[in-house]
Short mmCIF file of the C-alpha atoms (twelve columns), coordinates in Angstrom:
data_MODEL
# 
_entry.id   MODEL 
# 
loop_
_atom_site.group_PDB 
_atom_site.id 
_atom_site.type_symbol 
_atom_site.label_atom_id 
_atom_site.label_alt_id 
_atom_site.label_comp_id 
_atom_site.label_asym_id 
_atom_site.label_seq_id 
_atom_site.Cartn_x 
_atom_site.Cartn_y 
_atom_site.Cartn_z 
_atom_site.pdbx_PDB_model_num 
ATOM 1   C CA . UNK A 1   218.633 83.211  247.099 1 
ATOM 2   C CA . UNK A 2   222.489 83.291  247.238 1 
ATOM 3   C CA . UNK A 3   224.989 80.705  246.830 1 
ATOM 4   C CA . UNK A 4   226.160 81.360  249.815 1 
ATOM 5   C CA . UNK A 5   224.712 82.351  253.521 1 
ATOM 6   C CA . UNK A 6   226.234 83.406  256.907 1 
ATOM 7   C CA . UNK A 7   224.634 81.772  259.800 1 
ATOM 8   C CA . UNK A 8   224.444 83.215  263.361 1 
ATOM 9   C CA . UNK A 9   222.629 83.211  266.328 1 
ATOM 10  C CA . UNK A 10  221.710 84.834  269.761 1 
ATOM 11  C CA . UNK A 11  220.071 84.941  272.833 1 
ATOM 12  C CA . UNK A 12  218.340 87.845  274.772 1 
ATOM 13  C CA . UNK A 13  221.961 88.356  276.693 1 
ATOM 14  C CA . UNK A 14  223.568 88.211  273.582 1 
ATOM 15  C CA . UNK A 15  221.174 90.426  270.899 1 
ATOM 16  C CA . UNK A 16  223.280 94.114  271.330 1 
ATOM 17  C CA . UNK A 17  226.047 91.926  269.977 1 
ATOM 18  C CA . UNK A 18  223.949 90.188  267.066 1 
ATOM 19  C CA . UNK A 19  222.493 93.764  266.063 1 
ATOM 20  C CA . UNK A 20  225.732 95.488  265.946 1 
ATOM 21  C CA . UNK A 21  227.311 92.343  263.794 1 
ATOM 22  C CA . UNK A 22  224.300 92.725  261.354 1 
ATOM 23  C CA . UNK A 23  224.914 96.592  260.963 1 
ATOM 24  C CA . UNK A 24  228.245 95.677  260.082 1 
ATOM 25  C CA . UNK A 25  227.238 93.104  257.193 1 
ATOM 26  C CA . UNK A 26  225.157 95.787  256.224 1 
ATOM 27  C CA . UNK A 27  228.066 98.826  255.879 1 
ATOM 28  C CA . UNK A 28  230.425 96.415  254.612 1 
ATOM 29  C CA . UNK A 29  228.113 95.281  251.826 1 
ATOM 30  C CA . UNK A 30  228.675 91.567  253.032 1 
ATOM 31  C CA . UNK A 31  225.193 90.916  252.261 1 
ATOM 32  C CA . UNK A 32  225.295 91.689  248.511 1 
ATOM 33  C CA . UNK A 33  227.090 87.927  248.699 1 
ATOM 34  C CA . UNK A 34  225.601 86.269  251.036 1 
ATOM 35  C CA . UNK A 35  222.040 85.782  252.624 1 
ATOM 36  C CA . UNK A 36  221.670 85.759  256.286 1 
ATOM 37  C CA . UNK A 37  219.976 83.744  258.619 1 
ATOM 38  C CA . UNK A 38  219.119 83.732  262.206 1 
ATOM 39  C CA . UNK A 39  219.376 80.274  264.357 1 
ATOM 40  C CA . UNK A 40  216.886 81.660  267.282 1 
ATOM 41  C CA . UNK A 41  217.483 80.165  270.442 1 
ATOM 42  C CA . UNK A 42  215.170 81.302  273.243 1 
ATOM 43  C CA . UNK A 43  211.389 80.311  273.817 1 
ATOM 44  C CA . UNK A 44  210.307 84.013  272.997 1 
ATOM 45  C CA . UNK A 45  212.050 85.859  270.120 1 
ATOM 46  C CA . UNK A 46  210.069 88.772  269.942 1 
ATOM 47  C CA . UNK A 47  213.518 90.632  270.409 1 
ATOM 48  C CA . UNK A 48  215.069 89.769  266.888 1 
ATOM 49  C CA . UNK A 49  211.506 90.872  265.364 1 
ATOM 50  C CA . UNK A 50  213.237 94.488  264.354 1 
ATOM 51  C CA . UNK A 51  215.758 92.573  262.711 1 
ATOM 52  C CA . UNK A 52  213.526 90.703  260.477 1 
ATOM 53  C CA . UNK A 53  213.846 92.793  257.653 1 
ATOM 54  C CA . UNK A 54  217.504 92.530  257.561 1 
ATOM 55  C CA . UNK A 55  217.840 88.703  257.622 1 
ATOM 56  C CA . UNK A 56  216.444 86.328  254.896 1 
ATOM 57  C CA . UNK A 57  215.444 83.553  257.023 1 
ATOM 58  C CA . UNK A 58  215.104 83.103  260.661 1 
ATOM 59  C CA . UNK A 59  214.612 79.583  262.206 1 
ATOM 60  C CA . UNK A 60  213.579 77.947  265.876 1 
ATOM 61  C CA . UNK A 61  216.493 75.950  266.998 1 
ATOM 62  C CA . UNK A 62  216.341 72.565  268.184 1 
ATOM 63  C CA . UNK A 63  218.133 70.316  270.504 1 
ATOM 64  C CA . UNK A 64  219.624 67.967  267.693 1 
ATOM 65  C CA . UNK A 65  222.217 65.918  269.704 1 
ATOM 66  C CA . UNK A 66  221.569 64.421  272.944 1 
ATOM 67  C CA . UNK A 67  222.686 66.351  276.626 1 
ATOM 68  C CA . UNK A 68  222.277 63.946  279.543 1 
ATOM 69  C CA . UNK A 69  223.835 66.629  282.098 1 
ATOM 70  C CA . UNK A 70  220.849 68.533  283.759 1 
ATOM 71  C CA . UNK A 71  221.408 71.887  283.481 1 
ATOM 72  C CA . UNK A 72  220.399 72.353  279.873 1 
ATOM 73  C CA . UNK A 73  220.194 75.789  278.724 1 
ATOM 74  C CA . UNK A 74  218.990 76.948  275.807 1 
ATOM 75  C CA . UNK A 75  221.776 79.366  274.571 1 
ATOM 76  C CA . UNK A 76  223.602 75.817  274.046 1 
ATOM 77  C CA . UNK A 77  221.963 75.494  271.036 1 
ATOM 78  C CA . UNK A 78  224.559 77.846  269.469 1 
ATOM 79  C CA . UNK A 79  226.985 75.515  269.963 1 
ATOM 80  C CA . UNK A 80  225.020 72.180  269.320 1 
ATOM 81  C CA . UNK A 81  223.099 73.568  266.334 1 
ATOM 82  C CA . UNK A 82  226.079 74.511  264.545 1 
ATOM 83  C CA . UNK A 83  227.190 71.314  263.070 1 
ATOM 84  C CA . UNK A 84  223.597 71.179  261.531 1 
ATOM 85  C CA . UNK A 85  223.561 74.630  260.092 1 
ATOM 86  C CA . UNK A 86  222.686 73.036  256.592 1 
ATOM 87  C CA . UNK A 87  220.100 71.287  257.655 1 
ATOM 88  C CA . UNK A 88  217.972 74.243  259.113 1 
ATOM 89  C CA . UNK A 89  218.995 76.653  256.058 1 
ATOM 90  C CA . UNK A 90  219.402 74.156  252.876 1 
ATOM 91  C CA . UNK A 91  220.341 74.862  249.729 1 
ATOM 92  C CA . UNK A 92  223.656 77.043  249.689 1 
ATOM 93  C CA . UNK A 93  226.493 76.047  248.239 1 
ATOM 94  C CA . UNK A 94  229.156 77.714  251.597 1 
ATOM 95  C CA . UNK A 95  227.946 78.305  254.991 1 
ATOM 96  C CA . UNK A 96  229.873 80.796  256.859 1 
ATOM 97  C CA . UNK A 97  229.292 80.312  260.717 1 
ATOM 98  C CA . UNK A 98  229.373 83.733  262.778 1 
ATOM 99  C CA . UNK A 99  229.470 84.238  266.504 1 
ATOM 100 C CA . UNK A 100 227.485 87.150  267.635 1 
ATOM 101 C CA . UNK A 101 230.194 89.017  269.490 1 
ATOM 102 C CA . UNK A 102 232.073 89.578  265.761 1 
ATOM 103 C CA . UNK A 103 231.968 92.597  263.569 1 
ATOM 104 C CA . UNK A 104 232.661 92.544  259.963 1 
ATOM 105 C CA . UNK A 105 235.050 95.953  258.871 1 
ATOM 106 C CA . UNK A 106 235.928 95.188  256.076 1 
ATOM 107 C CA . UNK A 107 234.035 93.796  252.667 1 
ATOM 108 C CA . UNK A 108 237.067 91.849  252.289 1 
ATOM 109 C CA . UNK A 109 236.980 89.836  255.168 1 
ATOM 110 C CA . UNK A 110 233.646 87.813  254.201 1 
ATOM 111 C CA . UNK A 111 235.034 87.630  250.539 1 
ATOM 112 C CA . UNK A 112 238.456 86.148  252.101 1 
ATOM 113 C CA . UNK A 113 236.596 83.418  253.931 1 
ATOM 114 C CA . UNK A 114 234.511 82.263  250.973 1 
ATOM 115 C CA . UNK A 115 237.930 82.555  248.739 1 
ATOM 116 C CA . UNK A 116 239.951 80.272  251.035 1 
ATOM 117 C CA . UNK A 117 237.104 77.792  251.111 1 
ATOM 118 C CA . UNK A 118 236.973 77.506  247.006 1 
ATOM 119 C CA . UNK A 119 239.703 74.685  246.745 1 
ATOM 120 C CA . UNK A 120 239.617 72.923  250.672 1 
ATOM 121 C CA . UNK A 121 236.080 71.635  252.569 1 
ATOM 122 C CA . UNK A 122 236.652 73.838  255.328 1 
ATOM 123 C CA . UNK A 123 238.307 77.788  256.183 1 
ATOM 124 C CA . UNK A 124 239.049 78.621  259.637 1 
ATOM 125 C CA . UNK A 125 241.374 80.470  261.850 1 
ATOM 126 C CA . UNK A 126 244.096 78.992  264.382 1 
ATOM 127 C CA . UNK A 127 243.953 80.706  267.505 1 
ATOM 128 C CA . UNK A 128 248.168 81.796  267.521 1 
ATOM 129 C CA . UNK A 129 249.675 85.247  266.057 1 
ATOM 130 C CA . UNK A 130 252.890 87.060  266.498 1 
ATOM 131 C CA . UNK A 131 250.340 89.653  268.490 1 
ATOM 132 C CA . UNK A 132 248.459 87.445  270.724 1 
ATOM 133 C CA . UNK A 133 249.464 87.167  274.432 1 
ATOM 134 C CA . UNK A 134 248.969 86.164  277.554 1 
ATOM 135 C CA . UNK A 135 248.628 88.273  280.354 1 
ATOM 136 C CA . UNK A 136 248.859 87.111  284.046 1 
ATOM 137 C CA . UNK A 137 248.571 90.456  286.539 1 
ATOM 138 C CA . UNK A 138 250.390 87.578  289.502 1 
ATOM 139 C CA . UNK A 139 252.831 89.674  291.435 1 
ATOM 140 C CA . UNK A 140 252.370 92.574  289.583 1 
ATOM 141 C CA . UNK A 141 253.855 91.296  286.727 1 
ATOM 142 C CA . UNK A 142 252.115 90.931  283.438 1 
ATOM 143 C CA . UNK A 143 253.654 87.924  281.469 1 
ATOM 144 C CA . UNK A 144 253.344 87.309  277.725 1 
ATOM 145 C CA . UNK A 145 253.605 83.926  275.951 1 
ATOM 146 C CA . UNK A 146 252.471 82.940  272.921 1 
ATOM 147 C CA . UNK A 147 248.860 82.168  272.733 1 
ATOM 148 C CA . UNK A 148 249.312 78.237  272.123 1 
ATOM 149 C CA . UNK A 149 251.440 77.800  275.215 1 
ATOM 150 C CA . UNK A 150 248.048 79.468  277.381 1 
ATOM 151 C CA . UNK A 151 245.725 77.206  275.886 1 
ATOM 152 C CA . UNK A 152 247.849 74.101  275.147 1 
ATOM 153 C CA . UNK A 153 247.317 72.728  279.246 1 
ATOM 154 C CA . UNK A 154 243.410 73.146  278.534 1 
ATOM 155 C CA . UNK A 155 243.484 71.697  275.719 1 
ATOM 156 C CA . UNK A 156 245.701 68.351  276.765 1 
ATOM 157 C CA . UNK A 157 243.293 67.993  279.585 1 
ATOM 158 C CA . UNK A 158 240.326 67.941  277.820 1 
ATOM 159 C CA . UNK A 159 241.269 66.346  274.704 1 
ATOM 160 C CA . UNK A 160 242.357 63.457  276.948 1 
ATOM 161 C CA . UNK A 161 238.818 63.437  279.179 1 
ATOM 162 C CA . UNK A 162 236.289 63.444  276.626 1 
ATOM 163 C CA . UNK A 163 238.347 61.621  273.870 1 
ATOM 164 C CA . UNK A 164 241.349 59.522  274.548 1 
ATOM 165 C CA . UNK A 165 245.162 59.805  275.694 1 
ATOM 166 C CA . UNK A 166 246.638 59.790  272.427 1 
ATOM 167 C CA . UNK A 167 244.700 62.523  270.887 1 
ATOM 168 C CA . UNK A 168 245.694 64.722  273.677 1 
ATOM 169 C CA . UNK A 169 249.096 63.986  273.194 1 
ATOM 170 C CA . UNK A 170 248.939 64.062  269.208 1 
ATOM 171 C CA . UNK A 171 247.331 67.116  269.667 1 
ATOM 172 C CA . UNK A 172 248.932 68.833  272.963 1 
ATOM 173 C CA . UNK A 173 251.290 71.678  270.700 1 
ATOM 174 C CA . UNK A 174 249.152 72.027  267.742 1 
ATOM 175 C CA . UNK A 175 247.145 75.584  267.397 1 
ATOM 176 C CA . UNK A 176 243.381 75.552  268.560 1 
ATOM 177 C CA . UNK A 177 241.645 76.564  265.663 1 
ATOM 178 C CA . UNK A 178 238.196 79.181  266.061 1 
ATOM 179 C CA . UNK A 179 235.020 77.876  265.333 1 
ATOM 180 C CA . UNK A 180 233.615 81.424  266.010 1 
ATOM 181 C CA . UNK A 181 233.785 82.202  262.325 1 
ATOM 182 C CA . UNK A 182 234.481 79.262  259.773 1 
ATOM 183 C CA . UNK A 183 233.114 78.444  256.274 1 
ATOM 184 C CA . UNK A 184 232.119 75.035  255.450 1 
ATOM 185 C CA . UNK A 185 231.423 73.134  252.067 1 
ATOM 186 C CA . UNK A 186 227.801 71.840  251.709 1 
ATOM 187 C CA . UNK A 187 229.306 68.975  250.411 1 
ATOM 188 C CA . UNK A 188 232.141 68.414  252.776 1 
ATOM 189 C CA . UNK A 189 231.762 65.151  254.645 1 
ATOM 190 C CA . UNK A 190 233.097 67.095  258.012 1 
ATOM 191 C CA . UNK A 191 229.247 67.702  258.686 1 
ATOM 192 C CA . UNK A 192 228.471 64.714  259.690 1 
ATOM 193 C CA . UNK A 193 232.241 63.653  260.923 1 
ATOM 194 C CA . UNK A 194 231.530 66.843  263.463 1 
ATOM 195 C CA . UNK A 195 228.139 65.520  264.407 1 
ATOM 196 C CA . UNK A 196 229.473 62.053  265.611 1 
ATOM 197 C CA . UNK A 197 232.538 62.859  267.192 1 
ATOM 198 C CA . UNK A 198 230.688 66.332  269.076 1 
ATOM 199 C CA . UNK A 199 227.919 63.857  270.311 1 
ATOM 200 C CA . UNK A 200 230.799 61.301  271.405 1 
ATOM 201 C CA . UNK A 201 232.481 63.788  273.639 1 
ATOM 202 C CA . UNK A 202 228.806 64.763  274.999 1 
ATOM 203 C CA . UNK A 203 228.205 61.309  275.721 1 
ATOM 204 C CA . UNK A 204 231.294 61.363  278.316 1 
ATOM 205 C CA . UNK A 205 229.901 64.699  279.616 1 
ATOM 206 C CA . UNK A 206 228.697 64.448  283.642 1 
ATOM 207 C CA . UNK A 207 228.266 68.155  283.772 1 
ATOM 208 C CA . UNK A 208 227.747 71.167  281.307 1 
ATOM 209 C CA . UNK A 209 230.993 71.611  280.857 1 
ATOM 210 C CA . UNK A 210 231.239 69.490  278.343 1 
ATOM 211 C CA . UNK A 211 228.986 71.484  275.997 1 
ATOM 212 C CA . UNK A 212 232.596 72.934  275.565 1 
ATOM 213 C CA . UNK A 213 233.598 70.314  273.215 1 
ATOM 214 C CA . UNK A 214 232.152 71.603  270.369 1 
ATOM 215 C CA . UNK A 215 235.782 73.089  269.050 1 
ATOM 216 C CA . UNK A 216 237.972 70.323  270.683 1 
ATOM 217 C CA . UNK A 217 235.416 67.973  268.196 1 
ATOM 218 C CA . UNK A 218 235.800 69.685  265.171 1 
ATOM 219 C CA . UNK A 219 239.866 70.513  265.994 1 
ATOM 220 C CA . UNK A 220 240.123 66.588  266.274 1 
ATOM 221 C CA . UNK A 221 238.589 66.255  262.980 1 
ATOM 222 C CA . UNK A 222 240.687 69.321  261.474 1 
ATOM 223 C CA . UNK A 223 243.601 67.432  262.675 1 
ATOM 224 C CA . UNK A 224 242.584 63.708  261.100 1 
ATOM 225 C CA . UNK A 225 242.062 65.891  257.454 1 
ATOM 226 C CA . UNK A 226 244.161 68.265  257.578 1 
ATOM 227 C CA . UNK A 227 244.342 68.385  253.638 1 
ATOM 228 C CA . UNK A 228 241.008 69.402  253.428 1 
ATOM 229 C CA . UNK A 229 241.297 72.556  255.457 1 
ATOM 230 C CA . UNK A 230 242.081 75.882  254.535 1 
ATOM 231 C CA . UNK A 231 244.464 78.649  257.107 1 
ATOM 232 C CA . UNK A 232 242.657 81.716  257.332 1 
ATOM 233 C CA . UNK A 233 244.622 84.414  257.976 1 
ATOM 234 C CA . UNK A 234 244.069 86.011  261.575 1 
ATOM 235 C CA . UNK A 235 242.988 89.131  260.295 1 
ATOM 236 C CA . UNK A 236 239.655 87.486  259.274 1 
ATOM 237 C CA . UNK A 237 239.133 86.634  263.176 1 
ATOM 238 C CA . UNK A 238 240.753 88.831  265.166 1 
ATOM 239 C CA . UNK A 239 240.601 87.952  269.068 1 
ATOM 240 C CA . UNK A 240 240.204 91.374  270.760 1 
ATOM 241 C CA . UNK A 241 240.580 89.812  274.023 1 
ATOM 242 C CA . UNK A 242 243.831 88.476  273.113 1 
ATOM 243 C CA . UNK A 243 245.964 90.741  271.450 1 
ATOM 244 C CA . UNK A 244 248.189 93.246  272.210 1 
ATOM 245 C CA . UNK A 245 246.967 96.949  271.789 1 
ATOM 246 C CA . UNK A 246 245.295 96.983  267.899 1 
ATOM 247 C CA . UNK A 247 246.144 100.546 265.807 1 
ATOM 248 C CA . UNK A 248 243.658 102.499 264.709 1 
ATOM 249 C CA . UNK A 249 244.124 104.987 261.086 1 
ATOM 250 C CA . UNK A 250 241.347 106.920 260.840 1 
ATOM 251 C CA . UNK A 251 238.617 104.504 260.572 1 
ATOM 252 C CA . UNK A 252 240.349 100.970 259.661 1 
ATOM 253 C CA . UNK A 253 242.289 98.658  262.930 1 
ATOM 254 C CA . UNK A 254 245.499 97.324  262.120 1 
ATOM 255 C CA . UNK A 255 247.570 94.617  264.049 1 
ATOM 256 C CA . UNK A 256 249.819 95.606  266.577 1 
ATOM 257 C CA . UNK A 257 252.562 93.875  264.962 1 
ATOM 258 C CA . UNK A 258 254.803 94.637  262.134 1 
ATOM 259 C CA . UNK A 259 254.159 94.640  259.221 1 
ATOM 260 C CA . UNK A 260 250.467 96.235  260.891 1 
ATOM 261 C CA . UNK A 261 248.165 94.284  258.378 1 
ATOM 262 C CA . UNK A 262 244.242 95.309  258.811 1 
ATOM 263 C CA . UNK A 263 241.959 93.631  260.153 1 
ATOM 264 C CA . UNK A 264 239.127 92.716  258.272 1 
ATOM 265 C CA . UNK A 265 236.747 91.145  261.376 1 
ATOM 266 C CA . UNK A 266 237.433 91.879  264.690 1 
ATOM 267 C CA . UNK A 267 235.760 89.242  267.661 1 
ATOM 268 C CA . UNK A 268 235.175 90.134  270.644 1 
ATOM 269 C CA . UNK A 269 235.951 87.420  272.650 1 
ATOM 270 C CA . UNK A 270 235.577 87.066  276.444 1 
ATOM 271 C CA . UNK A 271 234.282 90.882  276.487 1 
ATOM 272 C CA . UNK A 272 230.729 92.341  277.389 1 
ATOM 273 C CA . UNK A 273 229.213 94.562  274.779 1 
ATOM 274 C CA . UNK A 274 229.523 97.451  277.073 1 
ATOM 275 C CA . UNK A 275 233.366 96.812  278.026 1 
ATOM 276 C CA . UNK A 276 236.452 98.736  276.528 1 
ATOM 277 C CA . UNK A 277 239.265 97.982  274.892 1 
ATOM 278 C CA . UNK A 278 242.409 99.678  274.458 1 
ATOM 279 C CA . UNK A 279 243.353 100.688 270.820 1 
ATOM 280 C CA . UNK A 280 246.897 102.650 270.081 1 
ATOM 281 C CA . UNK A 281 246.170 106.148 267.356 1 
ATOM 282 C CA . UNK A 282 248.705 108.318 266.797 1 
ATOM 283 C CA . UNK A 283 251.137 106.184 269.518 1 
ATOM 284 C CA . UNK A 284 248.479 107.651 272.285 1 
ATOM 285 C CA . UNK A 285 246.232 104.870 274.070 1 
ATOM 286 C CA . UNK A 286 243.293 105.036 273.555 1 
ATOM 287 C CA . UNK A 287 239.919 102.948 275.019 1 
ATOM 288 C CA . UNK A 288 237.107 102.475 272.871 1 
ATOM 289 C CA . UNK A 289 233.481 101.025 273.576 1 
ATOM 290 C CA . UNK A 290 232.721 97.804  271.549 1 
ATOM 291 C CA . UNK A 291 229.668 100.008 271.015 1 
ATOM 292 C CA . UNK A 292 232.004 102.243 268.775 1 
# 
């Protein structure tokens, strides 16, 4: 057993996604520092049985907060279950939370997120960069704004609905941070701070919508101690879907911008494994499958 594990999950829709993240753990020799384990989310799992020996623990996931909305599905549980990720895989000193739709690169990109998390309770990602835009196709015109100003109106809305006024306002202009990759103390009271305020914003819920919450609950609390949390850097959650045309050199991605850092994870946000993206290589565009 390590000190430290990455947790992820999947369901049946999801699995190309999960299997090409674990591959990529694998090349990038993530897993010679962390264990992996599975959070399995549908009533029949047979299709994570060829991962098995890849993965040093796999467990059933549970509904541990209540949903009074109706239509309850179980790929929720990757949201819900997240808060309790200690609780199903105890014993590890850092637990590094992966979406499925991410792909590790780089070996330096799971070794940044345990660094930054050495000194502060939690390391995660805002949502902003110089290269992130916003792209609108309304009249023909595609217009680009900085990534807070897109989500900023979502955010006020909802912040206000399923918590109060003045948090939306405190927190209208302040960066959405990604809770598709974080790592999180063991010991770091925002466990159970996350539990309460995601089952709080639940309890205000009328339809499934509100299984949204689960970042707007854990930005709230990333807001109320902020001293406790650690920046990553964007190239250790890179949001495909949102940025500008990434660079390829030979085999490593690079961001669009100046001074073209690479990218240790890239996450494919908002994208089906079989979509394309566009990449620039050699100043020619280029599309490339998510199935690379």
């Amino acid at each position: 057993m390590k000190k430290n594990v990455i947790v992820t999950g999947s369901d049946k829709k999801y699995y190309p996604f999960l299997k090409n993240l674990v591959n990529s753990l694998i090349k990038s020799n993530s897993l010679d520092i962390c264990d992996l384990c599975i959070l399995d989310v549908e009533d029949n799992s047979q299709y994570l049985e060829e991962l098995d020996s890849k993965i040093t623990k796999k467990k059933k996931a549970n509904f541990n907060l209540n949903i009074f909305f109706k239509d309850r599905q179980d790929w929720f549980k990757l949201l819900t279950e997240r808060p309790f990720m200690k609780d199903y895989f105890p014993g590890y000193d850092k637990y590094i939370w992966m979406d499925a739709d991410t792909e590790v690169l780089s070996n330096d990109g799971i070794k940044n997120i345990i660094d930054a998390c050495e000194d502060k309770d939690l390391a995660i990602a805002p949502e902003i960069n110089e290269s992130y835009v916003f792209k609108s196709s309304k009249f023909g015109i595609k217009k680009i704004f900085k990534s807070y100003y897109k989500i900023s109106g979502w955010s006020f809305k909802n912040y206000r609905k399923y918590f109060s006024d003045r948090i939306g306002e405190d927190l209208f202009f302040k960066p959405l941070f990604n809770n598709g990759i974080f790592c999180l103390k063991s010991t770091s009271k925002i466990w159970d701070l996350w539990k309460t305020e995601y089952q709080g914003a639940l309890n205000k819920a009328k339809t499934s919508y509100g299984i949204k919450t689960d970042q707007l609950s854990l930005n709230k609390i990333i807001y109320e101690n902020f001293e406790k949390i650690s920046i990553l850097d964007s190239t250790n959650n890179w949001l495909v879907s949102r940025s500008e045309k990434i660079k390829r050199i030979n085999n490593d991605f690079f961001t669009p911008s100046f001074p073209n850092r690479k990218i240790n994870i890239l996450h494919y946000t908002q994208l089906n494994f079989d979509d394309n993206f566009i990449i620039e290589e050699k100043n020619i565009e280029k599309k490339i499958s998510i199935k690379k």
